[in-house]
C-alpha angles and dihedrals in degrees: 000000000000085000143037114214121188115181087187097115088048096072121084086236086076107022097029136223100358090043120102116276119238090232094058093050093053093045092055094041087061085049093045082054093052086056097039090065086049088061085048100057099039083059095056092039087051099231098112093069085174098066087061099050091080095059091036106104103157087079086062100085094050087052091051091049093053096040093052081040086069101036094050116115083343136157094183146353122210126202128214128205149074134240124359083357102072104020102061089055092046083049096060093035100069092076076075098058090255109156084352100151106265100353106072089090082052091055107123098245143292086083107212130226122193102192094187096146122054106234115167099208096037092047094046094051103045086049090054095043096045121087100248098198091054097038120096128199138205116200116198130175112145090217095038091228108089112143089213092052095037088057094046104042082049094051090042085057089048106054079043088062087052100046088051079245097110093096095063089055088112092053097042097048136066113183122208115193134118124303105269106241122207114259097013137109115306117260106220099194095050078049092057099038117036098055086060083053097252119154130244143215112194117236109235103258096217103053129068129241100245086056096041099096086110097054128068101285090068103035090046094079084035084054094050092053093051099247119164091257093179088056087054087050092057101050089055085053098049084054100046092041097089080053105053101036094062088241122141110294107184095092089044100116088226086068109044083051090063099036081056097049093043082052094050101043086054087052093060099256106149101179144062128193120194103199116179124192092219140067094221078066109059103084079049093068085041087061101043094050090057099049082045097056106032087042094050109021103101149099084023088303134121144075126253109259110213119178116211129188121220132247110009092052087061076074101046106020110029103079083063092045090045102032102018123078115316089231096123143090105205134201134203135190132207138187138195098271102138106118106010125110141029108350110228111250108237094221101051093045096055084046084057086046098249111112092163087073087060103120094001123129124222091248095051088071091044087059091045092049090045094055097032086052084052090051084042086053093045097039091054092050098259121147107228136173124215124219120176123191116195089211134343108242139141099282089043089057093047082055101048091040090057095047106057097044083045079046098052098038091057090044090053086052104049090047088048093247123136100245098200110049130088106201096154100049097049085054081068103045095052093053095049088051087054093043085056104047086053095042092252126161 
């Protein structure tokens, strides 16, 4: 396995009372195995589509095409869409540097541009700064039908038509949605974009969008970059084996994750904060608090998701986590930082006056504030879950990916939520569109 998990100083038995009884743990492990055996049979059944991706590798080489199709002769690639279509591939594409703190302008060409969120200003002006000729999109909606992606896709034309560009679409665009089926409902974005000779890769039409980071509409902008995909791919299957081979699960990490988090739901513990010690994960957690609210919040259930960075957030977020209610299960994720980055000079750091830094790395004193935030955590009562990652790399991040959708879909189950609707958010987007349509807002 690419991670260790231990859930010990979860348990009141180490943190006290506000940690997590034993018994509540067990109770929901026996539910998280009951749905375990849920996820088991819908595999074999075949309507769980997501559980096979993993394993899936003849879609690689199409991936690989598009992706170079974008990168090839280059200066940027943007990226549009919204939601799971858009974080899953800015989470694996900061392992290559993309929105790393002071690196991404650093970033080897093509430069990359995630346009999740419709901004006016910030949408009209990037349209007016990139280089249009040499810039390449990817337009992705699964319906087709996505207000965000349509907008944009139709001002992106559009700038093309000014520029006398409007003639190379075809060649400047790739589309991902779902296949359009005869007789079925119209899919806008294949409308918009396959008259002007664009490509397109089809959505796969069983899996979600906020668990679609293993499909194609993540690996597309991975692929871009040049990551090792397959190897994504691999560390996703080594996590969902123990699921689909009818094995023992209960020692499957996944698991233990959900029976925690049910444990920790029935507890009263409202909410859940995701901290990594690491910038490459910070879309991660961005990611993660999306597939966690949209998958649990329902029928008056659920727990708040809250995604934390390490270890700045120690600075802005720790004195309500250690002196504010004790409502929360938190995790925290370490990697193996001890000894990597800039070594601290001896005589600069006596003339600061700490002489303790002399011969350390920066990453010796990551390592220090990830395990001394854990004992905080412990030695202020608050149930806390360790995660440690060797290196973050493209198999890791396969791994970590899988677990937490397996996680969350275990945890829905064995609360009796439908892991996989969205009934709230369509309310919304039915009303924008109508606003719209009267010029309201």
């Amino acid at each position: 396995m690419t991670f260790t998990q231990s859930i010990d100083l979860a348990r009141a038995t180490t943190v006290g009372g506000n940690g997590l009884p034993d018994t509540a743990i067990d109770a929901a492990l026996a539910a998280v195995e009951t749905a375990a055996g849920r996820l088991a049979s819908e595999y074999r059944a075949g309507t769980l589509p997501l559980l096979s991706v993993p394993g899936e590798t003849g879609d690689l080489a199409a991936i690989r095409q598009a992706g170079a199709r974008l990168a090839d002769g280059a200066s940027d690639v943007v990226i549009l869409g919204t939601g799971g279509s858009s974080l899953g591939g800015q989470t694996l594409a900061q392992l290559a540097d993309y929105a790393v703190p002071g690196l991404g302008r650093f970033a080897d060409k093509p430069r990359i541009h995630f346009l999740d969120n419709l901004d006016p200003l910030t949408f009209g002006s990037l349209l007016e700064r990139l280089p249009l000729a040499t810039t390449r999109f990817a337009a992705v909606s699964k319906s087709g039908g996505t207000g965000e992606t349509l907008l944009q896709t139709m001002a992106v034309l559009s700038a093309l038509d000014r520029q006398g560009l409007r003639s190379r679409a075809g060649s400047l665009f790739v589309g991902l949605s779902e296949p359009q089926v005869d007789g079925g409902k119209r899919n806008a974005l294949r409308a918009l974009l396959e008259p002007e000779g664009a490509p397109f890769l089809d959505h796969h039409t069983g899996v979600g969008g906020r668990y679609s980071v293993l499909t194609n509409v993540g690996l597309l902008p991975a692929a871009t970059l040049g990551l090792d995909i397959a190897a994504i791919r691999a560390g996703a299957a080594e996590v969902v084996a123990p699921f689909i081979s009818g094995g023992d699960v209960r020692e499957a990490p996944s698991a233990i994750g959900a029976a925690l988090n049910v444990a920790a739901t029935l507890e009263g513990k409202a909410i859940a904060v995701f901290m990594g010690y690491a910038d490459r994960l910070e879309r991660f957690a961005r990611w993660w608090v999306q597939l966690w609210a949209e998958s649990l919040g329902k029928d008056g259930k659920g727990t708040q998701p809250v995604a934390a960075l390490g270890p700045v957030d120690q600075h802005s977020q720790q004195q309500l986590y250690l002196a504010g209610p004790k409502d929360k299960l938190f995790t925290v994720v370490t990697t193996a930082a001890r000894g990597r980055g800039p070594t601290i000079d001896a005589g600069l750091a006596e003339r600061a006056g700490q002489a303790d830094f002399a011969g350390k790395t920066i990453g010796d004193l990551v390592a220090a504030q990830g395990i001394a935030m854990i004992d905080t955590f412990v030695r202020n009562g608050c149930p806390v879950r360790h995660i440690h990652v060797d290196r973050i790399d493209e198999r890791t991040m396969g791994a970590l990916l899988m677990h937490f959708m397996l996680e969350t879909i275990l945890t829905g189950f064995a609360l009796g939520i439908d892991p996989f609707d969205q009934p709230a958010v369509e309310e919304a987007k039915i009303l924008a569109k109508r606003y719209l349509a009267e010029g309201r807002g």
